[in-house]
C-alpha positions, 0 to 999 in steps of 0.5 A: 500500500502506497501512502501520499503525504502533501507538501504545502509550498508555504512554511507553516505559520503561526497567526498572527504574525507581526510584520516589519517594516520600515518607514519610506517617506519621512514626515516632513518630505517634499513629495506629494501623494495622489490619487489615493483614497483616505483611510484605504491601503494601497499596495505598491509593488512596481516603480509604475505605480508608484510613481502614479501614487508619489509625485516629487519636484527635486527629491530622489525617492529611495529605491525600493527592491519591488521582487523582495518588498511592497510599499504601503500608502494610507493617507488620512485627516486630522481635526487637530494637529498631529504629534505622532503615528503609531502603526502596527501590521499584522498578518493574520492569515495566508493573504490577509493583514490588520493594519491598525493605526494611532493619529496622536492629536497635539490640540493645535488648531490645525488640521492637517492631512497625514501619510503612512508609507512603508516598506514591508515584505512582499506582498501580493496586490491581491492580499486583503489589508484592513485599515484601523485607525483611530485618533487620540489627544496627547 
């Protein structure tokens, strides 16, 4: 008697699985962002696309290995100033992600809009990533 065992291509995972990453942009960058929708994630896995997603005058973006690594883009409003963002991504299944995100409010009276951009692993353009973010008053 012949007995088969199967092999699945992907190691097993333990879920949820906290992902790195590294910021992209920082804070204060001279690039603009467009064509992205508030609160809503886009994966960037080609320099096409992002360069349809970031649009620089005088500033070299940082190049990114797109075989190996994915950017991610969220951008937002605040209804006050913003002191800080904390982000944490999380894998917690084979082709979904939480992104949970904290806008730390300063009180001032502006309102600035805000930029999430990251470098993580690699992931497929057809990964599902939900977005959480929440606002809190330093």
């Amino acid at each position: 008697m012949m007995s088969f065992v199967g092999f699945s291509c992907e190691e097993d995972e333990d879920y949820p699985m906290q992902m790195t990453f590294e910021k992209y942009l920082p804070n204060d960058n001279k690039c603009g962002v467009i064509d992205i929708v508030q609160n809503e994630v886009v994966i960037v896995n080609g320099e096409e696309k992002l360069k349809k997603h970031i649009v620089c005058e005088n500033v070299e973006l940082p190049k990114i290995n797109f075989v190996k690594h994915s950017l991610l883009l969220v951008k937002g409003q605040s209804v006050s100033g913003v002191g800080d963002i904390n982000i944490s991504l999380n894998k917690v299944d084979v082709d979904k992600y939480v992104m949970d995100v904290v806008v730390h409010e300063d009180m001032t009276t502006a309102a600035p809009s805000w930029l999430i951009s990251i470098v993580t692993p690699k992931i497929k353009d057809t990964d599902v990533i939900t977005l959480n973010v929440s606002y809190k008053n330093i």
